[in-house]
N, CA, C and O atoms as a Maestro MAE file, in Angstrom:
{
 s_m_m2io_version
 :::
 2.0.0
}

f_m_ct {
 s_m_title
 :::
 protein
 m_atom[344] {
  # First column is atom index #
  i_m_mmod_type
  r_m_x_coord
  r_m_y_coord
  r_m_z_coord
  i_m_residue_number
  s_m_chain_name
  s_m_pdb_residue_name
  s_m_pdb_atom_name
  i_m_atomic_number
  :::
  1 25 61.338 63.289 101.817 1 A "UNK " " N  " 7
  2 3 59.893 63.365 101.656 1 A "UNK " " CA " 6
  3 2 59.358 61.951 101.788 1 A "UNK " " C  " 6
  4 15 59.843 60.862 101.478 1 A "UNK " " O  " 8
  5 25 58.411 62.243 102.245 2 A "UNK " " N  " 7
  6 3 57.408 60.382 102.964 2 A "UNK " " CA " 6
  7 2 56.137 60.182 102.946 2 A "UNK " " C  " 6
  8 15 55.387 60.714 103.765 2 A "UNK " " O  " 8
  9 25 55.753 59.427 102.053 3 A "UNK " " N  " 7
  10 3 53.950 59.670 101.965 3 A "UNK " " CA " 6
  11 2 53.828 58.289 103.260 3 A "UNK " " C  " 6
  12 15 54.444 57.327 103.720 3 A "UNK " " O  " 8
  13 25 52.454 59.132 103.384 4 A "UNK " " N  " 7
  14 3 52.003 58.064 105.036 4 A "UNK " " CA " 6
  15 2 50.209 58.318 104.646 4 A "UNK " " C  " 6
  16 15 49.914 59.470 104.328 4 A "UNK " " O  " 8
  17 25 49.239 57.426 104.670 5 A "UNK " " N  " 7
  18 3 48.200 58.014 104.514 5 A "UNK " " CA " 6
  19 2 47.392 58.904 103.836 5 A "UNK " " C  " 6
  20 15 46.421 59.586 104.162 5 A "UNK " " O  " 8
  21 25 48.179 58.697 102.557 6 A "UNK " " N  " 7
  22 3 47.808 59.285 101.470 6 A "UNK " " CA " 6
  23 2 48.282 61.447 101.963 6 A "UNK " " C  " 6
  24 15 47.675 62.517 101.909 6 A "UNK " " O  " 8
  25 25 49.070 61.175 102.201 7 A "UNK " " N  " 7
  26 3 49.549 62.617 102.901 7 A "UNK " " CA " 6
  27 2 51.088 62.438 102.725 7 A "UNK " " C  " 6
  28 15 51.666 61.369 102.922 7 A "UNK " " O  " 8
  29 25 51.661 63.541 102.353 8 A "UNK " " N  " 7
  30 3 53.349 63.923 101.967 8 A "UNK " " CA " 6
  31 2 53.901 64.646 103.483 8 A "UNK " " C  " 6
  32 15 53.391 65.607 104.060 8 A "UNK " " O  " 8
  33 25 54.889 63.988 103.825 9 A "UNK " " N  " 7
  34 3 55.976 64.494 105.374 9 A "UNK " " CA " 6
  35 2 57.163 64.869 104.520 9 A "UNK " " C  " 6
  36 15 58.060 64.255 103.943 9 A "UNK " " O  " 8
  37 25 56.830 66.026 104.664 10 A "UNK " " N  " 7
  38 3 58.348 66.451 104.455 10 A "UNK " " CA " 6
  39 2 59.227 66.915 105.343 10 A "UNK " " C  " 6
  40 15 58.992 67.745 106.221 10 A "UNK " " O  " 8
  41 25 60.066 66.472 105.158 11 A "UNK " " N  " 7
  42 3 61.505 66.465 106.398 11 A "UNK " " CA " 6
  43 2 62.327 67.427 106.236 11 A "UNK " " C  " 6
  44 15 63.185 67.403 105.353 11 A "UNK " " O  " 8
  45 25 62.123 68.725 107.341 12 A "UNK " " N  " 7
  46 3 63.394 69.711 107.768 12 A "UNK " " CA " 6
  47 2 64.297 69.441 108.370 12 A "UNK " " C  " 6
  48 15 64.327 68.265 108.732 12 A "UNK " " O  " 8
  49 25 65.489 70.344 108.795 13 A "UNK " " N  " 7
  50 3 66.116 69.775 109.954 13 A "UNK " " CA " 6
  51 2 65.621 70.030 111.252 13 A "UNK " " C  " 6
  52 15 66.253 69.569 112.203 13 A "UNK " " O  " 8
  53 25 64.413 70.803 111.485 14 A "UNK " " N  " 7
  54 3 63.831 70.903 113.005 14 A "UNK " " CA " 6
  55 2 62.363 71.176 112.480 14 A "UNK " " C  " 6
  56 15 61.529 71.541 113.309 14 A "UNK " " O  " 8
  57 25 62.025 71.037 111.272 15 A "UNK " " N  " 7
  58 3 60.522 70.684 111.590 15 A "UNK " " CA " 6
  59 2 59.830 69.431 110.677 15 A "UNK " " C  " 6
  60 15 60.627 68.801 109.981 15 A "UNK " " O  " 8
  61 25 58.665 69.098 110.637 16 A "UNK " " N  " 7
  62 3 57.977 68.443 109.499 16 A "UNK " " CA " 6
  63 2 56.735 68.970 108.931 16 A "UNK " " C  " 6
  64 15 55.815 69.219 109.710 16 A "UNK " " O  " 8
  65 25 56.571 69.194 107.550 17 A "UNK " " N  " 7
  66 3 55.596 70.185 107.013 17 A "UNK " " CA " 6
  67 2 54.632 68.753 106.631 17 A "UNK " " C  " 6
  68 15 55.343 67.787 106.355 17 A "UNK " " O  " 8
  69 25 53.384 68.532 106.586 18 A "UNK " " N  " 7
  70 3 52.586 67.580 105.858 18 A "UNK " " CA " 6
  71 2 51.265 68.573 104.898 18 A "UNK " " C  " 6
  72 15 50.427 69.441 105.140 18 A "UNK " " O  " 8
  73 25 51.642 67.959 104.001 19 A "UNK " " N  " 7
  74 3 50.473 68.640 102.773 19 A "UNK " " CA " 6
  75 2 50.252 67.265 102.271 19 A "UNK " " C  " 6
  76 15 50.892 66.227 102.441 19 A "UNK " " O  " 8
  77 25 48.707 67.651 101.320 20 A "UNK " " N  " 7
  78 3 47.884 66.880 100.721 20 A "UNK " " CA " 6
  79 2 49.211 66.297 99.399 20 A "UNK " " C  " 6
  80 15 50.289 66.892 99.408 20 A "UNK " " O  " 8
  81 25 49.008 65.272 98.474 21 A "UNK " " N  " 7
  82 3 49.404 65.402 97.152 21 A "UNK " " CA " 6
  83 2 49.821 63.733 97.051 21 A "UNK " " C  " 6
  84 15 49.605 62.930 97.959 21 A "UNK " " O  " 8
  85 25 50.512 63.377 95.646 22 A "UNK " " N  " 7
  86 3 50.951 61.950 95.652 22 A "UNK " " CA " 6
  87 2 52.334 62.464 94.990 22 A "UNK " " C  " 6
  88 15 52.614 63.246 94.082 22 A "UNK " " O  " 8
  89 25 53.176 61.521 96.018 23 A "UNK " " N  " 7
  90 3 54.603 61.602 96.094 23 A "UNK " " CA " 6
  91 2 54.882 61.400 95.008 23 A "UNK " " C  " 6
  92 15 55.905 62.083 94.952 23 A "UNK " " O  " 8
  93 25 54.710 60.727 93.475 24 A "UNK " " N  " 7
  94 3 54.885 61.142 92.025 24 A "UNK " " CA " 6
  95 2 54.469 62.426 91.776 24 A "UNK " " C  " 6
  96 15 55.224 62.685 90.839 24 A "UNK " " O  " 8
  97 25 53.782 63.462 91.947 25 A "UNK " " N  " 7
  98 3 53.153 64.713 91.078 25 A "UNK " " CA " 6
  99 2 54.549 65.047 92.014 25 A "UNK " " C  " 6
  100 15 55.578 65.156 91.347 25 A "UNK " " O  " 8
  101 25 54.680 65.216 93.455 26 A "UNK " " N  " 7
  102 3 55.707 65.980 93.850 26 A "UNK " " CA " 6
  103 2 57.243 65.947 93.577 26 A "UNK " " C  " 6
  104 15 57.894 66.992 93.572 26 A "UNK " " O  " 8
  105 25 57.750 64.857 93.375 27 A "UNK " " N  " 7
  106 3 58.691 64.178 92.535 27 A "UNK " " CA " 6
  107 2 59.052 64.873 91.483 27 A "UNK " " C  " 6
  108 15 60.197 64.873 91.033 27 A "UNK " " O  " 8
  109 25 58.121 65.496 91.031 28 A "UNK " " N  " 7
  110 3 58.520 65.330 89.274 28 A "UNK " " CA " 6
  111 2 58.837 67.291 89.250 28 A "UNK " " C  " 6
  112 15 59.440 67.872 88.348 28 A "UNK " " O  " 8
  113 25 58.243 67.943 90.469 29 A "UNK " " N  " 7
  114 3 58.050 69.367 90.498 29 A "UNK " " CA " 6
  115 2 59.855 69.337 91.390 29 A "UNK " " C  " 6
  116 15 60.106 70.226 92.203 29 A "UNK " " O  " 8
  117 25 60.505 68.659 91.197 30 A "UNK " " N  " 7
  118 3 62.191 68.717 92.695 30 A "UNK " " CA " 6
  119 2 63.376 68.811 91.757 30 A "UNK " " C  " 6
  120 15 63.386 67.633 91.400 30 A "UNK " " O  " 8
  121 25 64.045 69.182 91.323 31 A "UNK " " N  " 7
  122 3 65.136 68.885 90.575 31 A "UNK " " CA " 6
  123 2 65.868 67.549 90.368 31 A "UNK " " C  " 6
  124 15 66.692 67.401 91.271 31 A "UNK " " O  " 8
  125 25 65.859 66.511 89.488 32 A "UNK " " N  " 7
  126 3 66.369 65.553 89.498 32 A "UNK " " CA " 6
  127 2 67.599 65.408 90.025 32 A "UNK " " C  " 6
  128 15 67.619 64.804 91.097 32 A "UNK " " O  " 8
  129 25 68.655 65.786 89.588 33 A "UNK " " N  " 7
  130 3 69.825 65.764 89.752 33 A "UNK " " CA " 6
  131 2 70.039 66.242 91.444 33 A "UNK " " C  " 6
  132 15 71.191 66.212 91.878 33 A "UNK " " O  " 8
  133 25 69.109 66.600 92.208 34 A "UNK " " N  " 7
  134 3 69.405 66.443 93.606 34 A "UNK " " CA " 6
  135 2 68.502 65.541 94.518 34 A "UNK " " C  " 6
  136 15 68.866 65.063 95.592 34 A "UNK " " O  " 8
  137 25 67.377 65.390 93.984 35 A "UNK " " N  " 7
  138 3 66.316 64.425 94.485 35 A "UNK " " CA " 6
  139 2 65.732 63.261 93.647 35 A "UNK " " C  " 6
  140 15 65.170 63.232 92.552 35 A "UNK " " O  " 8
  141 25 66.078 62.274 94.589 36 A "UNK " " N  " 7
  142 3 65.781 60.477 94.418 36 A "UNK " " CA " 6
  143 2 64.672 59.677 94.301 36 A "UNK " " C  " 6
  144 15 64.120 60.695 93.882 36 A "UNK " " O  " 8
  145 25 64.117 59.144 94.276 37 A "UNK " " N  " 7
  146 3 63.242 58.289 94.529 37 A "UNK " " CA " 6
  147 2 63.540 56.508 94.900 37 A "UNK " " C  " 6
  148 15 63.642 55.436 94.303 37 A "UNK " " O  " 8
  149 25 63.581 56.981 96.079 38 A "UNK " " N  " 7
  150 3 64.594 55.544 97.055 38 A "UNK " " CA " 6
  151 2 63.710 54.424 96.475 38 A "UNK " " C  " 6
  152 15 64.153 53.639 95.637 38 A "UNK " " O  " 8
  153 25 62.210 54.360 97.031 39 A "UNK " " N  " 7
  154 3 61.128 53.453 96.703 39 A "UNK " " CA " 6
  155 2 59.857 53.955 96.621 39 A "UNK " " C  " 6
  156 15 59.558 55.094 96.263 39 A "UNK " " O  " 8
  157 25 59.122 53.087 96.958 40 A "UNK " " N  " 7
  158 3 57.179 53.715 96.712 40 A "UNK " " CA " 6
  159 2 56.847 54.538 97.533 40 A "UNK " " C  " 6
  160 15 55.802 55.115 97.230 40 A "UNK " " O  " 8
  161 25 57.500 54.980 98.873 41 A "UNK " " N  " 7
  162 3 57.573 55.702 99.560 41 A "UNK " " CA " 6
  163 2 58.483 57.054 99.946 41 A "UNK " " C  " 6
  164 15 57.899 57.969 100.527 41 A "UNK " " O  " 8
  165 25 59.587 57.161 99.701 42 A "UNK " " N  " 7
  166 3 60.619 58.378 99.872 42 A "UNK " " CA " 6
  167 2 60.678 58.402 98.378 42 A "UNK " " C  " 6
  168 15 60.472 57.629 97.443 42 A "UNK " " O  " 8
  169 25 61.236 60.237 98.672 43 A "UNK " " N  " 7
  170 3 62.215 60.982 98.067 43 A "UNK " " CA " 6
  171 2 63.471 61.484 98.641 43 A "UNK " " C  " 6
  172 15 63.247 62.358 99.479 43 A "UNK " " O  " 8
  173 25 64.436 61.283 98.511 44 A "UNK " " N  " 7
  174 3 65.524 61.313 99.416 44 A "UNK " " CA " 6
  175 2 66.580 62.170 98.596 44 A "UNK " " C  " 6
  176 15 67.152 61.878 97.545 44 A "UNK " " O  " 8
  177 25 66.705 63.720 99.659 45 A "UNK " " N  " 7
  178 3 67.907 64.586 99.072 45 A "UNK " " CA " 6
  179 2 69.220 63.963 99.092 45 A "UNK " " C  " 6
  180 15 69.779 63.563 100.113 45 A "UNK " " O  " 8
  181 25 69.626 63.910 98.055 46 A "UNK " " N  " 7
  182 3 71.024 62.778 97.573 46 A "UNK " " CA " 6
  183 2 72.126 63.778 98.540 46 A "UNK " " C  " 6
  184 15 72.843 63.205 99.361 46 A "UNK " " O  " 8
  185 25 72.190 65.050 98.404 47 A "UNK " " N  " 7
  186 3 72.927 65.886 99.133 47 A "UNK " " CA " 6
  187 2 73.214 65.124 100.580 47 A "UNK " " C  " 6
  188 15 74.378 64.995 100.957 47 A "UNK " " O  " 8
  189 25 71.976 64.565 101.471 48 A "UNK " " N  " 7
  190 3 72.131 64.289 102.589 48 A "UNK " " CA " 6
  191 2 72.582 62.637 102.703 48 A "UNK " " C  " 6
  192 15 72.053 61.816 103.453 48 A "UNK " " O  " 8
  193 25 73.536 62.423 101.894 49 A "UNK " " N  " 7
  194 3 73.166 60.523 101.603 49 A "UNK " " CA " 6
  195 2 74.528 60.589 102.386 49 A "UNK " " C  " 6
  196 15 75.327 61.453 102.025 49 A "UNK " " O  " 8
  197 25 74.825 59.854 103.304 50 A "UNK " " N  " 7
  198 3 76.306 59.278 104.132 50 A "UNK " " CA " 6
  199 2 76.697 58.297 103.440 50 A "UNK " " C  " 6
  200 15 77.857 58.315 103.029 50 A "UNK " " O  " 8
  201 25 75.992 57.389 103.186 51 A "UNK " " N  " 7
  202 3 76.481 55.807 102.445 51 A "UNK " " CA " 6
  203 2 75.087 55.031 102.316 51 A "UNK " " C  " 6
  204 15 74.076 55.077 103.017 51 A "UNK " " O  " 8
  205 25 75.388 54.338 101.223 52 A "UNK " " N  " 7
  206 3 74.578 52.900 100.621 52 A "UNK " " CA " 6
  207 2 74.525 51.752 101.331 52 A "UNK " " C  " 6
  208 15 75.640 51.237 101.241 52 A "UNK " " O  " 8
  209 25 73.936 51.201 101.873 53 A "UNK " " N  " 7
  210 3 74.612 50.326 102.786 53 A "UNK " " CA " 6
  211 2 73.781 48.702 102.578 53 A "UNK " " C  " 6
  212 15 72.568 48.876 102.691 53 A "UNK " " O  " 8
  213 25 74.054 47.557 102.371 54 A "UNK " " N  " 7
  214 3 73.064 46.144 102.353 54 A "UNK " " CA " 6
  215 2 72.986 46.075 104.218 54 A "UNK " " C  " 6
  216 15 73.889 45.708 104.970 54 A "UNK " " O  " 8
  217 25 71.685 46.530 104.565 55 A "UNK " " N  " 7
  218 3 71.264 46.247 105.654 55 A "UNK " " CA " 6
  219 2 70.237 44.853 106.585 55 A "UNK " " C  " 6
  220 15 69.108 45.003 107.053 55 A "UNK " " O  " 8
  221 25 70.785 44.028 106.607 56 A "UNK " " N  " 7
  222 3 70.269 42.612 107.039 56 A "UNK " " CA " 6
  223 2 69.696 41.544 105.624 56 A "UNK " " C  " 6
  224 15 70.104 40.387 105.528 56 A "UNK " " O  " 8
  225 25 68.807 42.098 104.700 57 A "UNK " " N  " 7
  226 3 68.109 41.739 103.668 57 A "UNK " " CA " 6
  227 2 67.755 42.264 102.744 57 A "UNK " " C  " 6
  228 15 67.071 41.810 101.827 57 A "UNK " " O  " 8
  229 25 68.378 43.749 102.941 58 A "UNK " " N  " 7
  230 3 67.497 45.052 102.405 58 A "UNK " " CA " 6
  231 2 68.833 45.726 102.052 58 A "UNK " " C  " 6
  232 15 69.844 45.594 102.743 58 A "UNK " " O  " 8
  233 25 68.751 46.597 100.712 59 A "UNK " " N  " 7
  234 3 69.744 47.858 100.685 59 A "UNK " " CA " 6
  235 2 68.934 49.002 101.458 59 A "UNK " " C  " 6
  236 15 67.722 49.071 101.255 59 A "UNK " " O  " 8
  237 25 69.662 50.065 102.492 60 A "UNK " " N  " 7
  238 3 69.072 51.372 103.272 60 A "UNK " " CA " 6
  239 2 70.414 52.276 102.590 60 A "UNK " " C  " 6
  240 15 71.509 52.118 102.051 60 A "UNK " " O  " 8
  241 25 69.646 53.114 102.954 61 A "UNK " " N  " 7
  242 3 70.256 54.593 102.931 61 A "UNK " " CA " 6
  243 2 70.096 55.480 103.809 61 A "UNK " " C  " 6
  244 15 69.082 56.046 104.216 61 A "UNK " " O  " 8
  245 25 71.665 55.607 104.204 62 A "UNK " " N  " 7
  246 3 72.119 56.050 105.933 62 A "UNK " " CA " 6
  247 2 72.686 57.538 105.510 62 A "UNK " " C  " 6
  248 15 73.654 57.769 104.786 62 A "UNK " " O  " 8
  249 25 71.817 58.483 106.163 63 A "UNK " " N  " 7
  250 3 71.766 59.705 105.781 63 A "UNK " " CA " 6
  251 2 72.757 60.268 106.735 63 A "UNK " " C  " 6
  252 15 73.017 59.580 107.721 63 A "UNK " " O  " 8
  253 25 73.355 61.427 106.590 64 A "UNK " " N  " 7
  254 3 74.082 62.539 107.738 64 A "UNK " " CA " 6
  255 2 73.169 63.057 108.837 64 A "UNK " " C  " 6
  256 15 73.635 63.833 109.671 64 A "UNK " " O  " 8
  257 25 71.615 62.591 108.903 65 A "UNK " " N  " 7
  258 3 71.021 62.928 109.901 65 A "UNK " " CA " 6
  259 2 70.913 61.988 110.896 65 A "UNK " " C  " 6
  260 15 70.521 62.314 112.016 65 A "UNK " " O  " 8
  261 25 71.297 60.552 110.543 66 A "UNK " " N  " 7
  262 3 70.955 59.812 111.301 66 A "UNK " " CA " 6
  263 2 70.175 58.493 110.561 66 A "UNK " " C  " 6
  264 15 70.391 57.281 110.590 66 A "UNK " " O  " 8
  265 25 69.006 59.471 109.782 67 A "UNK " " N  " 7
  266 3 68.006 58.077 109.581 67 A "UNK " " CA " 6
  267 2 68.375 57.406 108.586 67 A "UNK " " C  " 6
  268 15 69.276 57.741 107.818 67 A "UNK " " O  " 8
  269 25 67.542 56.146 108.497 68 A "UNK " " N  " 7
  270 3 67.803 54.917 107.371 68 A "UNK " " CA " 6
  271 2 66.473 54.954 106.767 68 A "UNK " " C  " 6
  272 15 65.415 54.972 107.395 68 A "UNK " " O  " 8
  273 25 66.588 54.962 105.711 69 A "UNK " " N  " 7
  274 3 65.960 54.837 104.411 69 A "UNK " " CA " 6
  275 2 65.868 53.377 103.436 69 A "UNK " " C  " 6
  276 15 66.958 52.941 103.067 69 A "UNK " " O  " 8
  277 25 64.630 52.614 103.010 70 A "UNK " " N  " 7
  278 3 64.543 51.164 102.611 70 A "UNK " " CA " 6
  279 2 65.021 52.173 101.088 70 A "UNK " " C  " 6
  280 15 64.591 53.279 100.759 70 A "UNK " " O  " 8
  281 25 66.028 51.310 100.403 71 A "UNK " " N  " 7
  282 3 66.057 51.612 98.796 71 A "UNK " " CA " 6
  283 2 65.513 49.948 98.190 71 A "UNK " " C  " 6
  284 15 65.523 48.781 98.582 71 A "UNK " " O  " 8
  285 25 65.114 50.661 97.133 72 A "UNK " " N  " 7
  286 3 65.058 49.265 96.485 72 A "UNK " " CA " 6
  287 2 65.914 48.677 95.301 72 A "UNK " " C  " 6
  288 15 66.211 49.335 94.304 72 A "UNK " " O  " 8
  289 25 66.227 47.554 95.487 73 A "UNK " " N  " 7
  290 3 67.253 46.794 94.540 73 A "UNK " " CA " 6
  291 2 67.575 47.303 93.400 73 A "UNK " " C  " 6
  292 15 68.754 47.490 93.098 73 A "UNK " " O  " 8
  293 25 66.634 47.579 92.658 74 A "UNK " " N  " 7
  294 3 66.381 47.496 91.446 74 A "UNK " " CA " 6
  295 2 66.560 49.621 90.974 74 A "UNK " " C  " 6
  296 15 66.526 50.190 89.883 74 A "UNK " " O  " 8
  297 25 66.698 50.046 92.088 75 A "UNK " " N  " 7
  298 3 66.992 51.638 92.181 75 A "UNK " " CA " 6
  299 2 68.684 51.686 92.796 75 A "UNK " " C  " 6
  300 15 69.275 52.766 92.795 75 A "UNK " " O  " 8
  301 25 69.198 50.736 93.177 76 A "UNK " " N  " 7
  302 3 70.137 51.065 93.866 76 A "UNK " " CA " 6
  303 2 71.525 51.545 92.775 76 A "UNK " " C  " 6
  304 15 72.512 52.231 93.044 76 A "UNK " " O  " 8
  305 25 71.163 50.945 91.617 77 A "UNK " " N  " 7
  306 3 72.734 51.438 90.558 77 A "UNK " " CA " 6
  307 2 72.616 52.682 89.936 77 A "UNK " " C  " 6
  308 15 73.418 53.306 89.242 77 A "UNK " " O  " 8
  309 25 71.376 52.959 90.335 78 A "UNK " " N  " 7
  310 3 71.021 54.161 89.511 78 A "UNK " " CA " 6
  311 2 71.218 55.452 89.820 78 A "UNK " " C  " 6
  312 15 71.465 56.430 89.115 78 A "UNK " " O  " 8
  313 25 71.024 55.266 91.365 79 A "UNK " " N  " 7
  314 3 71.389 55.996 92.587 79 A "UNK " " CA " 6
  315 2 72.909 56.196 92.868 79 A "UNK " " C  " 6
  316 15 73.478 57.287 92.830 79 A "UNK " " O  " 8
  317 25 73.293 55.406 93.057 80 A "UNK " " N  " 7
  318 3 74.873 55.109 93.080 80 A "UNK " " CA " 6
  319 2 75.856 55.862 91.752 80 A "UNK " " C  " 6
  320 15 76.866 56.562 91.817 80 A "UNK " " O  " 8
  321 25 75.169 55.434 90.740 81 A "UNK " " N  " 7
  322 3 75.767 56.430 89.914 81 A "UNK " " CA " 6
  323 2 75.413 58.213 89.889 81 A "UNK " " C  " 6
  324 15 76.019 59.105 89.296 81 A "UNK " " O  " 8
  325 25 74.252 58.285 90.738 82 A "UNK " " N  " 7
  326 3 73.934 59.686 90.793 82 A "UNK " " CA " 6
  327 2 74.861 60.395 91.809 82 A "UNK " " C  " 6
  328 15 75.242 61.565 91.775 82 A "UNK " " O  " 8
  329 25 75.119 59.510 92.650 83 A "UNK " " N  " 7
  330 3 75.727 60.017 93.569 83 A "UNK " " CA " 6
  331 2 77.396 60.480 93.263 83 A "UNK " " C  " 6
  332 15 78.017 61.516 93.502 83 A "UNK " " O  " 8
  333 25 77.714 59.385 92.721 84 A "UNK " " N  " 7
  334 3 79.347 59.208 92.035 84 A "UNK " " CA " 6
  335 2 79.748 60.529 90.984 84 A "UNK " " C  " 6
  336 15 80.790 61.176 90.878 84 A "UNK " " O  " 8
  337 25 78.221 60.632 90.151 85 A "UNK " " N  " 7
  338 3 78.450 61.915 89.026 85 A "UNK " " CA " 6
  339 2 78.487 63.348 89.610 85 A "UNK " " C  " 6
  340 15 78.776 64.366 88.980 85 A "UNK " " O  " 8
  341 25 78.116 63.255 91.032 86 A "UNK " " N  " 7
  342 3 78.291 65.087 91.619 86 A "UNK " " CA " 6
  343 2 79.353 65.432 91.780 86 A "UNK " " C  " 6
  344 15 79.577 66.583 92.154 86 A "UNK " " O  " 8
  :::
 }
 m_bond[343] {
  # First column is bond index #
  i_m_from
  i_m_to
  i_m_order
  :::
  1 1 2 1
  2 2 3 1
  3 3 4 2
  4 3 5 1
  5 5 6 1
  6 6 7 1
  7 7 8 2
  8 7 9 1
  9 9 10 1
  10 10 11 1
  11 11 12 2
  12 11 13 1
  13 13 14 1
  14 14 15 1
  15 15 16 2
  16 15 17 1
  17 17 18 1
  18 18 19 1
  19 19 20 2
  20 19 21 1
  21 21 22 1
  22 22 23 1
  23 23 24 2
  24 23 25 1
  25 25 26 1
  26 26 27 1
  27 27 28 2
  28 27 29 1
  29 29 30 1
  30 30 31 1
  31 31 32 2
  32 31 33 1
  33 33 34 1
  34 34 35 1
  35 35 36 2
  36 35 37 1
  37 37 38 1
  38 38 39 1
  39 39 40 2
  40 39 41 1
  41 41 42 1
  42 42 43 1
  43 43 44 2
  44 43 45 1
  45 45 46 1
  46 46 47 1
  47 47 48 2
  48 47 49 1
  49 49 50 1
  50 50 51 1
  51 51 52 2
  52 51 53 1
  53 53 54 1
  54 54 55 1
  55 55 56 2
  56 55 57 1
  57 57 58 1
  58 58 59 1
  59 59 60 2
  60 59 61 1
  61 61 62 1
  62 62 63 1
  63 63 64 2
  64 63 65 1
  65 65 66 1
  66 66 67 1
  67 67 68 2
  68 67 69 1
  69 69 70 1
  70 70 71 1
  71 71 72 2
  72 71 73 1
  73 73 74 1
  74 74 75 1
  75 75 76 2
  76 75 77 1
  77 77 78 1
  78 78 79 1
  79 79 80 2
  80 79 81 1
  81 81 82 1
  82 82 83 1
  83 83 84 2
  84 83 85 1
  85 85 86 1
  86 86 87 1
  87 87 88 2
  88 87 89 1
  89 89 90 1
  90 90 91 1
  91 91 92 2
  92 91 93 1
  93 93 94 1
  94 94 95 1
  95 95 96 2
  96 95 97 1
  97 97 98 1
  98 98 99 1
  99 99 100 2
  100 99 101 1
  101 101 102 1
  102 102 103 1
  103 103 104 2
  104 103 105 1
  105 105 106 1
  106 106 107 1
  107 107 108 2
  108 107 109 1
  109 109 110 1
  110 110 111 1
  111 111 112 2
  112 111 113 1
  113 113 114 1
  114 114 115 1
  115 115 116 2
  116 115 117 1
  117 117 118 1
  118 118 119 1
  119 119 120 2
  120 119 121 1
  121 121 122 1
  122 122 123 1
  123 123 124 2
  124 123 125 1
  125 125 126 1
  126 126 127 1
  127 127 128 2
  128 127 129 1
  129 129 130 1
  130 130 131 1
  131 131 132 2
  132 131 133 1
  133 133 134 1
  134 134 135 1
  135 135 136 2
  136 135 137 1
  137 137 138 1
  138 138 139 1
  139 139 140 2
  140 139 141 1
  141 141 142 1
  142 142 143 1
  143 143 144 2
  144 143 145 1
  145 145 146 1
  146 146 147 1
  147 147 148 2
  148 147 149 1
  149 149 150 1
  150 150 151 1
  151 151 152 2
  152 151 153 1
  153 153 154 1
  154 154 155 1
  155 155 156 2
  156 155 157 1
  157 157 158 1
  158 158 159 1
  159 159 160 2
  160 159 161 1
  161 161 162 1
  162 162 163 1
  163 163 164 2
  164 163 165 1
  165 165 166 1
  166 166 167 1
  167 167 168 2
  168 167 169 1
  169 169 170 1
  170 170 171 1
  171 171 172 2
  172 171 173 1
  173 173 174 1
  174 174 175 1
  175 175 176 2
  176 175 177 1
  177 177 178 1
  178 178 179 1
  179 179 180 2
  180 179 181 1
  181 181 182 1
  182 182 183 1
  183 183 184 2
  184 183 185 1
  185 185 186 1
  186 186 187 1
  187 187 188 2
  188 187 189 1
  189 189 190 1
  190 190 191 1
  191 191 192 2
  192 191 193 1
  193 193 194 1
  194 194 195 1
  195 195 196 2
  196 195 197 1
  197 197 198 1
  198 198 199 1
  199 199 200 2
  200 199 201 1
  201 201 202 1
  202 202 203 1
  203 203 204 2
  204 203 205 1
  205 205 206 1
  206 206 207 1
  207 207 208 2
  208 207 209 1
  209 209 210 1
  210 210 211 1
  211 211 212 2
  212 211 213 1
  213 213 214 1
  214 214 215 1
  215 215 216 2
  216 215 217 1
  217 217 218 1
  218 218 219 1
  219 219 220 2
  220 219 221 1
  221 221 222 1
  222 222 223 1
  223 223 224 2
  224 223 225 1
  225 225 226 1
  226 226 227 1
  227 227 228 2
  228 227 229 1
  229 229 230 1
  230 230 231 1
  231 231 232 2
  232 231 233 1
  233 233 234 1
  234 234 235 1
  235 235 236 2
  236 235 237 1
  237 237 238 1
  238 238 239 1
  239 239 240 2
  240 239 241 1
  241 241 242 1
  242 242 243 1
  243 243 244 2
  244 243 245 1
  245 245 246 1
  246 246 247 1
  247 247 248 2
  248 247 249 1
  249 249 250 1
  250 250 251 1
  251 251 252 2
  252 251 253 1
  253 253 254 1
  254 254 255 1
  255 255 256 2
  256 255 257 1
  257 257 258 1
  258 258 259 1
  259 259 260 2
  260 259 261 1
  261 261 262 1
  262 262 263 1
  263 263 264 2
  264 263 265 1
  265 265 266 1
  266 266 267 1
  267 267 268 2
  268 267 269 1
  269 269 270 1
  270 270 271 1
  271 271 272 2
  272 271 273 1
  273 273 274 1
  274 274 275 1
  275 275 276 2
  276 275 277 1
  277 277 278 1
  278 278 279 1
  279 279 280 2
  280 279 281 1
  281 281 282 1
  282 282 283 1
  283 283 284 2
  284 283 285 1
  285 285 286 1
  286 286 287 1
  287 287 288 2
  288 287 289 1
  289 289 290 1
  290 290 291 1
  291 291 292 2
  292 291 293 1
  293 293 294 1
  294 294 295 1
  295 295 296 2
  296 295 297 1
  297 297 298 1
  298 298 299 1
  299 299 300 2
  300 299 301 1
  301 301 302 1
  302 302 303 1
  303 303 304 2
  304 303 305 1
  305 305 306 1
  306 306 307 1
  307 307 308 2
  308 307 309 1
  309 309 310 1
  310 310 311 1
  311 311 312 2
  312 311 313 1
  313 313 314 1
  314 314 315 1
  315 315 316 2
  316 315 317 1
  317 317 318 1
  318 318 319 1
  319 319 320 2
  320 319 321 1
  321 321 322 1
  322 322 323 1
  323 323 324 2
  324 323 325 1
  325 325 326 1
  326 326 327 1
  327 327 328 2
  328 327 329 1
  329 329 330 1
  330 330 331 1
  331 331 332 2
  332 331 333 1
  333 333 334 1
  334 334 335 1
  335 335 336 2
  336 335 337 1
  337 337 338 1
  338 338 339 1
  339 339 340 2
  340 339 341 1
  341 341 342 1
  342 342 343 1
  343 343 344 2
  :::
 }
}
């Protein structure tokens, strides 16, 4: 999930749905224990996580679909242990 313009993208595997809302109210309605909050922008299904990775300057998160995701520093142990506890 990806806010852009005050608007939520949510990511299928062959489509993208966009509705109104702020990526905290939607956050909080997802099951924790499967959905993240990478940074100020994503929610990221931990299910789809390939690896953690320090990318040039930045920690990303390199999904089984392909894409990379900015995490932020200060989210990254927290994550890591979410991932480790499934």
């Amino acid at each position: 999930i990806e806010t852009d313009s005050h608007q939520l993208i949510l990511h299928y595997e062959n489509e993208h749905l966009y509705v109104k809302g702020s990526l905290s109210d939607f956050h909080h309605k997802l099951p924790s224990n499967s959905f993240y909050r990478s940074n100020n922008s994503y929610i990221v299904n931990v299910n789809y996580i390939e690896k953690i990775k320090k990318d040039i300057s930045r920690y990303c998160i390199f999904l089984i679909t392909g894409e990379k995701i900015p995490l932020s520093r200060d989210k990254k142990m927290t994550l890591t242990k979410l991932i480790n506890g499934k």
